[in-house]
Structures are given as C-alpha cells and as structure tokens.
PARO-297881 format. One record per residue: residue in three letters; x, z, y of N, C-alpha, C in turn. Coordinates in steps of 0.2 Angstrom, whole numbers, padded with zeros to 4 digits, always signed. Atoms other than C-alpha are relative to their C-alpha. Layout:
! residues N
alaXZYXZYXZY;...
//
This chain:
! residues 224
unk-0002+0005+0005-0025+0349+0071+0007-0001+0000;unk-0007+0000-0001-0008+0345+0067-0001-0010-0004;unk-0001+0011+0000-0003+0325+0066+0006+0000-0005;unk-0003+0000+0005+0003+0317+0052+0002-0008-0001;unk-0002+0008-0001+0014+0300+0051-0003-0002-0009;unk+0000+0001+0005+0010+0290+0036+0004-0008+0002;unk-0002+0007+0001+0020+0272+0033-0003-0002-0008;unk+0003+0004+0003+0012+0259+0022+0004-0006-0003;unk-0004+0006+0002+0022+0242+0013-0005-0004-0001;unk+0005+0006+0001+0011+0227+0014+0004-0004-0003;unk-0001+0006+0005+0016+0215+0001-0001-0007+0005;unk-0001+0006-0002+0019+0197+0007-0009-0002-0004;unk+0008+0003+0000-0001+0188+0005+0003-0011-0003;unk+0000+0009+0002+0003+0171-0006-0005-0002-0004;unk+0007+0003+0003-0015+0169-0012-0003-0004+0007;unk+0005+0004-0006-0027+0157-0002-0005+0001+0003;unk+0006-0004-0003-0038+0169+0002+0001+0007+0005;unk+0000-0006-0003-0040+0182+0015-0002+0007-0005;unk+0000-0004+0006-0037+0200+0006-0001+0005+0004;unk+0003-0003-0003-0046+0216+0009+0003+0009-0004;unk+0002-0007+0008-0040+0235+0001+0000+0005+0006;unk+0001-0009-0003-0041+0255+0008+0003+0003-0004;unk-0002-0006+0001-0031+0269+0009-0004+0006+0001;unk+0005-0004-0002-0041+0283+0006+0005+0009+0002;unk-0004-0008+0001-0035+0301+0012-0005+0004-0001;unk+0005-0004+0003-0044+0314+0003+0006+0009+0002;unk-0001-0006+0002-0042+0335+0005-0001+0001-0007;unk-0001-0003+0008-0035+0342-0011-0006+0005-0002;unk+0005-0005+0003-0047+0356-0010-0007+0000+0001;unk+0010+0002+0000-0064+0351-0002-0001-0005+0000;unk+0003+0006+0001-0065+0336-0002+0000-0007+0003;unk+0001+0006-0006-0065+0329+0015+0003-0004+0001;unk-0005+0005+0000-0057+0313+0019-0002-0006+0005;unk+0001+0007-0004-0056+0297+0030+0006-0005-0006;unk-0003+0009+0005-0050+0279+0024+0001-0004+0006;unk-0004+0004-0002-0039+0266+0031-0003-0007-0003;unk+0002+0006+0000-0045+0248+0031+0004-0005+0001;unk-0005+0004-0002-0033+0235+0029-0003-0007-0003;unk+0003+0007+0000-0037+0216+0031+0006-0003+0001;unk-0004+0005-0001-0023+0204+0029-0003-0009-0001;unk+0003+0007+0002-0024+0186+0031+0004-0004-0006;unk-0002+0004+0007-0023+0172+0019+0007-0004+0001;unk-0005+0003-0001-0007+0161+0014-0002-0006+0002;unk+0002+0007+0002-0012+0144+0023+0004-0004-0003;unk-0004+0006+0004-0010+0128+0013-0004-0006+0002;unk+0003+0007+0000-0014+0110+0015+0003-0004-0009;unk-0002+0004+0006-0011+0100-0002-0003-0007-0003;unk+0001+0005+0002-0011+0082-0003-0001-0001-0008;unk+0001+0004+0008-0017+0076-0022+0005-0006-0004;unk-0003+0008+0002-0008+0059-0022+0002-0002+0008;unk-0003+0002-0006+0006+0053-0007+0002-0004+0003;unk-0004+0007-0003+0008+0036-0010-0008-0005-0005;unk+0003+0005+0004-0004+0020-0014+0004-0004+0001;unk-0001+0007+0000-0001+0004-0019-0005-0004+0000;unk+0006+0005-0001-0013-0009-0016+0000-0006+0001;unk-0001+0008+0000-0018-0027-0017+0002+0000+0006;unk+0000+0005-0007-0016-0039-0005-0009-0002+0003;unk+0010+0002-0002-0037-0042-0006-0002+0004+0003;unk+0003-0005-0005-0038-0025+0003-0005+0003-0006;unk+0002-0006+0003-0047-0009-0005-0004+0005+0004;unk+0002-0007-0004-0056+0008-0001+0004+0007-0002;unk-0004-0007+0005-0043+0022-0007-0005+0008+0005;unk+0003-0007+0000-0051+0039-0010+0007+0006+0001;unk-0006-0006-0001-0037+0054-0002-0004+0007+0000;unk+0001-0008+0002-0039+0070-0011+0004+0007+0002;unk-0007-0006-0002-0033+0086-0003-0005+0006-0001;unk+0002-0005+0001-0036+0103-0004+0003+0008+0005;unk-0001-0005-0005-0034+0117+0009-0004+0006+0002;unk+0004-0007+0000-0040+0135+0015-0001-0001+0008;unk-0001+0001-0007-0039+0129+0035-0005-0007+0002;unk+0004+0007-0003-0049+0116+0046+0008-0008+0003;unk-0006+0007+0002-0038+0099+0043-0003-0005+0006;unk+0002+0009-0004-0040+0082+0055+0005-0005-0005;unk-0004+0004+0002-0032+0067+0050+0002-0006+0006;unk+0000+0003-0004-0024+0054+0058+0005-0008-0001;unk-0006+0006+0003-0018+0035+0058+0003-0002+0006;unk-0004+0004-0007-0004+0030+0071-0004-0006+0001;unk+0003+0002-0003-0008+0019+0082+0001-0010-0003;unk-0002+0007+0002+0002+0004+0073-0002-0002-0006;unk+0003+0001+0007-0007+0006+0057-0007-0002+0001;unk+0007-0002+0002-0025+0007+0063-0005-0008+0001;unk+0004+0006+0000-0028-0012+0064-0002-0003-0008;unk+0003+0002+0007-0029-0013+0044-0002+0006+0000;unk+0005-0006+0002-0033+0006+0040-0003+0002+0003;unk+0005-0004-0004-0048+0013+0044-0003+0006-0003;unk+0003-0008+0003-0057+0028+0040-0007-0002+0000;unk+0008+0000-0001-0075+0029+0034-0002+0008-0003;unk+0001-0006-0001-0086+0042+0033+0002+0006-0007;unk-0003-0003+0004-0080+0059+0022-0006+0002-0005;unk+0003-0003+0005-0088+0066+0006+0004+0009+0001;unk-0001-0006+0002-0086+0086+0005+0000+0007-0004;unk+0003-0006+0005-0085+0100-0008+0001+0007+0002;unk-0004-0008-0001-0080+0118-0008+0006+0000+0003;unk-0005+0000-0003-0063+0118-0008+0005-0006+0000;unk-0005+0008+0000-0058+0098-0011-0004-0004+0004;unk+0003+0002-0004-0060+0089+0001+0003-0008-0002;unk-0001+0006+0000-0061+0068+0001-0001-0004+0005;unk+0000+0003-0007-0058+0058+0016+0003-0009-0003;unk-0001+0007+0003-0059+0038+0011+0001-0005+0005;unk-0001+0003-0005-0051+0025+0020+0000-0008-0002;unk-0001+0005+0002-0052+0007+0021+0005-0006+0001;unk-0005+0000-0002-0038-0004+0019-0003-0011-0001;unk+0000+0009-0001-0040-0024+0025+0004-0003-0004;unk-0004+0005+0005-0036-0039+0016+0009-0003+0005;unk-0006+0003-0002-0017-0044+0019+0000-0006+0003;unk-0003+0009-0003-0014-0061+0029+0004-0002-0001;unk-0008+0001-0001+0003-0059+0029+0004-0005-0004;unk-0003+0002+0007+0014-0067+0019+0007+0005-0002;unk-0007-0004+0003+0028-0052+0017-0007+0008-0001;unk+0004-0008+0001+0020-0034+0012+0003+0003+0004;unk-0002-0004-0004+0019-0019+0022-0003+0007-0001;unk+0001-0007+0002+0019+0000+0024-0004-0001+0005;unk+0002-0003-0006+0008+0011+0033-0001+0007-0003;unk+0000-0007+0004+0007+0030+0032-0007+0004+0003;unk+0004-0003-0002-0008+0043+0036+0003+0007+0003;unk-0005-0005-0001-0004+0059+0043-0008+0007+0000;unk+0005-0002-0001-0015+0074+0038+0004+0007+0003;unk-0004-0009-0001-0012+0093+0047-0007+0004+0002;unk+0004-0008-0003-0022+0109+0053+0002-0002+0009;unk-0001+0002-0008-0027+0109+0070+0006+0005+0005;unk-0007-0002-0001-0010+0120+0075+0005-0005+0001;unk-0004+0005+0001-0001+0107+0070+0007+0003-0007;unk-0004-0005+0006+0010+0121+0057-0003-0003-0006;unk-0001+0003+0006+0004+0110+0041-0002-0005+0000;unk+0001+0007+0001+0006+0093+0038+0001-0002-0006;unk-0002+0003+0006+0005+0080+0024+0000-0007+0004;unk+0000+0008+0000+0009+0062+0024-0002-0005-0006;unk+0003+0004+0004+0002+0049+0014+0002-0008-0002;unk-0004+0006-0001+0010+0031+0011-0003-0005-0002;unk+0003+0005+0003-0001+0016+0008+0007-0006+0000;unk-0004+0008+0001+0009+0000+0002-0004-0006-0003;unk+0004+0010+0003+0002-0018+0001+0003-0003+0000;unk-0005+0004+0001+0007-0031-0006+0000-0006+0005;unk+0001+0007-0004+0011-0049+0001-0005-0006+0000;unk+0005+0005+0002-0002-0064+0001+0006-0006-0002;unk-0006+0002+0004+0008-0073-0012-0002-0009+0003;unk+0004+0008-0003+0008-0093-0006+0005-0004-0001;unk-0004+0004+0000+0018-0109-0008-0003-0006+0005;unk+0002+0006-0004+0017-0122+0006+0003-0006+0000;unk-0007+0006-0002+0025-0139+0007-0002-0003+0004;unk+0000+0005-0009+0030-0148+0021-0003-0007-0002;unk+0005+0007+0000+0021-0165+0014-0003+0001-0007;unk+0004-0001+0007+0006-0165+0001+0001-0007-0002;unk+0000+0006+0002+0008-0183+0000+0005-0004+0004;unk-0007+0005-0002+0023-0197+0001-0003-0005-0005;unk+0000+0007+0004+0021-0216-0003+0006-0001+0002;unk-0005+0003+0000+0036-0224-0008+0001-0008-0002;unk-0001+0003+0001+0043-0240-0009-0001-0003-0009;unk+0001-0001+0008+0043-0249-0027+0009-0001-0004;unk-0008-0002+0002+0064-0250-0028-0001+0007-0001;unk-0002-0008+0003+0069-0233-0036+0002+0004+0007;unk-0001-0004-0008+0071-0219-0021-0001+0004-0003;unk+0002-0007+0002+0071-0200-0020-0002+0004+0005;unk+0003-0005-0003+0059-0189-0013+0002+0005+0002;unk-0004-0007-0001+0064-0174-0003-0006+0004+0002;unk+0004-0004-0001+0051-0160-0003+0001+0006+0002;unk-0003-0006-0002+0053-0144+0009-0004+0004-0004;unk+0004-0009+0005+0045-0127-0001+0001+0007+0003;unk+0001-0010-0001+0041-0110+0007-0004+0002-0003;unk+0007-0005+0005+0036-0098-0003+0002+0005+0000;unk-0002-0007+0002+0038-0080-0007-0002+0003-0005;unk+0000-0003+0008+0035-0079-0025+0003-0004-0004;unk-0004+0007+0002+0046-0089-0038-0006-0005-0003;unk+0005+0003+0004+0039-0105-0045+0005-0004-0004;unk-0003+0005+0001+0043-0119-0054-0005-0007-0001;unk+0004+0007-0005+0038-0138-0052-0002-0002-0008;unk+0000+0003+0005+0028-0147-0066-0002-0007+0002;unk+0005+0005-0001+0025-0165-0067-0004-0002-0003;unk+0006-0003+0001+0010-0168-0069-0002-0008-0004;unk+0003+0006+0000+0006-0187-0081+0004-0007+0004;unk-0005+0006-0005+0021-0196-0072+0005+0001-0002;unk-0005-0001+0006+0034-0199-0085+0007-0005+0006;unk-0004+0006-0004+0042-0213-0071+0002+0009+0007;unk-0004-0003-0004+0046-0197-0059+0001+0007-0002;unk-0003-0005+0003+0059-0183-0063+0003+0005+0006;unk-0001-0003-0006+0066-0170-0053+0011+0000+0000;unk-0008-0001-0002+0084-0171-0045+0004+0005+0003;unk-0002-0005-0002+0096-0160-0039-0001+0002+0005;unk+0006-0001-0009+0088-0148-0026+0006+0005+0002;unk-0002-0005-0003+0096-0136-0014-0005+0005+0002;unk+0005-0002-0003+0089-0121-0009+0002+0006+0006;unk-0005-0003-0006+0091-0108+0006-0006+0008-0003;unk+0004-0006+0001+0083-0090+0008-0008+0000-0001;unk+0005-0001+0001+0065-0094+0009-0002-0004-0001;unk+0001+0007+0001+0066-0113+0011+0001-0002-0006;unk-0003+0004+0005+0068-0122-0003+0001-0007+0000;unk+0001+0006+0000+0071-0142-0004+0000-0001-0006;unk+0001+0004+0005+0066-0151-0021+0002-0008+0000;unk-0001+0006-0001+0073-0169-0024-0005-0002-0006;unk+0002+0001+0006+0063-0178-0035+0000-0010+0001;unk-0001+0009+0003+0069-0197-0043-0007-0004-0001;unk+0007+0006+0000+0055-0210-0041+0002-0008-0001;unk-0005+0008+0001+0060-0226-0053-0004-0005+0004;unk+0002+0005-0001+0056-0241-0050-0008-0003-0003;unk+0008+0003+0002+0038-0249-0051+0001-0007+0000;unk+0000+0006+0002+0040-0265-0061-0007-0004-0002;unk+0006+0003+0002+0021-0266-0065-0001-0004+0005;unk+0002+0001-0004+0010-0274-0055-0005+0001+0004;unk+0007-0003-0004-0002-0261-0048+0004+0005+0001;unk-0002-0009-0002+0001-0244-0038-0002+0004-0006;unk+0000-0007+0004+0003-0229-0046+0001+0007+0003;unk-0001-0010-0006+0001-0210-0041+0001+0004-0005;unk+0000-0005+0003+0009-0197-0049-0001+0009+0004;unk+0000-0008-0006+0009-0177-0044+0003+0004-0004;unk-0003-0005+0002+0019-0164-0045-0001+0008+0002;unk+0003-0007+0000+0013-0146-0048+0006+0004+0003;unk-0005-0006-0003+0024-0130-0036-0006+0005-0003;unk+0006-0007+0002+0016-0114-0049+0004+0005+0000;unk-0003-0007+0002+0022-0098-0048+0001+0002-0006;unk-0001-0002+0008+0030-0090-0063-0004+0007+0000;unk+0003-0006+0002+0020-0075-0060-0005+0002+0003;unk+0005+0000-0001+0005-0076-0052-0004-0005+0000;unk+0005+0007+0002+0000-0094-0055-0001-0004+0007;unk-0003+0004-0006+0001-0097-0036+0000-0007+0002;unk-0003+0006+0001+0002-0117-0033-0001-0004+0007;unk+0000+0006-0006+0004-0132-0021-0001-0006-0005;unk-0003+0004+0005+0004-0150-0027+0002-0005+0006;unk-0001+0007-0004+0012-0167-0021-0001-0004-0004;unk+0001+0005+0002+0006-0182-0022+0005-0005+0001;unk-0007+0004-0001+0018-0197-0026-0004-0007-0002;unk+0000+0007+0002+0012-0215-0023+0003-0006+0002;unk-0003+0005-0002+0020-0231-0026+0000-0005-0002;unk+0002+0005-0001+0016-0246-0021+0003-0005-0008;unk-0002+0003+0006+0015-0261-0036+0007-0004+0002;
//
C-alpha cells in the first residue's frame, strides 16, 4: 500500500446546530472506497429576548424570554434576592421562559436590580435589568394646627418625592403665603385671618400631586 496525505478546510460552524458531512474516497476504476466522517460542533448562543424592565411600584411577575442551544442557569445576586424571586419555569423546544417575581416597593426612592443568565462554563452570559419605581407619598409634619382667633401663620414641613401642589379646601379666610423650600423638604406658610364670628371654624388644606394624585391634608382650626 502506499500512503497518501489529504488536507481538508473546515469552514467556521456559525449555525446553532451541531453539523455532520463525509468525504468519500472512491477508486476511479472499481469502485472501492472508504469515507471520512466529519462531526463539527455547534456555534453556542444565549439570547436574551428583552434586557431591561420597568415595573410598578405594586410589584409584578415578569416573564424573561431567551433562547439558546446550551444548558443555562440563572442567577440573582445576593443584594437583589430580597425582592426578586424566581418561580417555577415554563419550557419549549428552543425558547425557554423563566418567570420571576418582583415585590411591592416600600421605599420611597426607586431602585435597580439586575439578573444574570449564563451557560454552566460560565463562557456566555446575559444580563437583565429590572427597574422599579418609587412609592410615591407626601407626608406632613402636622395633620392638624389650631390657632388662635388674631390673624397668624401656619408653618407646614412636606416631604414628598413627587411634585404637588396645595388646594384649599371651602376656607376662603385661609391663603397660602410665601413658603420656602429645600431638596426634599418643603415648608408651606399659610395666612390664617382673623376669626371675628362667634363660633370655631375648620378649614383644610389639600398636599395633591400634579401627577399621580398622591395627597395629604391639614386641618386648620380656629377657635371663635
């Protein structure tokens, strides 16, 4: 027998599937022949569907869609995992859906957290970015002030984290004066005339968000 080199080029393999073909060697005049069997592997992938949510503040169940040719885990760091949670997975062929649940906000500022999906190698990863909002709220340092029946002026503190603005509420005798405010505090002045009747009186003044409705109120009575 006399030996004989052959060299072969494999093309680069960027399908998702492991690929199968043969070289065959044939004799030109009789016939005989052997074959080569060549088995290359697939291109692996991981592919996140969608990278980021957004979400209430009342908390949610988001459905994360991915698709891959490899066995995937997932994972929530450690500083995420007291709102996200994982529940159990739905699966198809090649799309897989892994559904997590995501707690109502307490907070009063919004916050990220991320997911982290890979192959157990650890060679592909995805990231996922949940964002919730803040639990929108206006608090004041007193729901209620009685005052004197001489003219005075109310000082009301306001934290809040959404804007608002103040309605009075059926109390034509109190108006609002000029307020200062700081980064999250706000103070409210509000003019309280004089009571010339002869009986008490209560008015109230509405703190409502311009954009989610949001509210507090004070009550303002003073004596006859």
């Amino acid at each position: 027998l006399t030996e004989h080199t052959k060299y072969f080029k494999v093309a680069a393999n960027t399908t998702k599937s492991n690929r199968t073909g043969k070289v065959a060697f044939v004799n030109t005049t009789t016939g005989v022949s052997d074959t080569l069997t060549v088995t290359q592997v697939q291109d692996n992938a991981l592919v996140v569907s969608q990278k980021e949510y957004e979400v209430s503040p009342s908390g949610t169940i988001i459905d994360v869609k991915y698709q891959t040719n490899v066995e995937v885990e997932y994972e929530i760091p450690a500083e995420y995992s007291s709102w996200i949670k994982a529940v159990p997975s739905s699966r198809s062929l090649t799309e897989y859906t892994q559904s997590f649940v995501i707690s109502a906000n307490e907070g009063y500022d919004s916050r990220e957290g991320i997911l982290i999906f890979k192959d157990k190698t650890g060679t592909l990863k995805e990231t996922v970015t949940i964002k919730q909002g803040q639990k929108d709220a206006i608090i004041l340092s007193e729901k209620s002030v009685a005052v004197e029946s001489s003219e005075s002026t109310v000082e009301v503190k306001v934290n809040s984290n959404v804007d608002f603005e103040t309605k009075i509420l059926d109390a034509d005798w109190i108006s609002e004066a000029t307020s200062a405010r700081g980064l999250t505090e706000h103070t409210k002045y509000f003019k309280v005339a004089a009571n010339t009747t002869k009986s008490n009186r209560i008015g109230k003044v509405a703190f409502v968000s311009t954009t989610t409705g949001v509210s507090d109120t004070l009550t303002v009575t003073q004596v006859q």
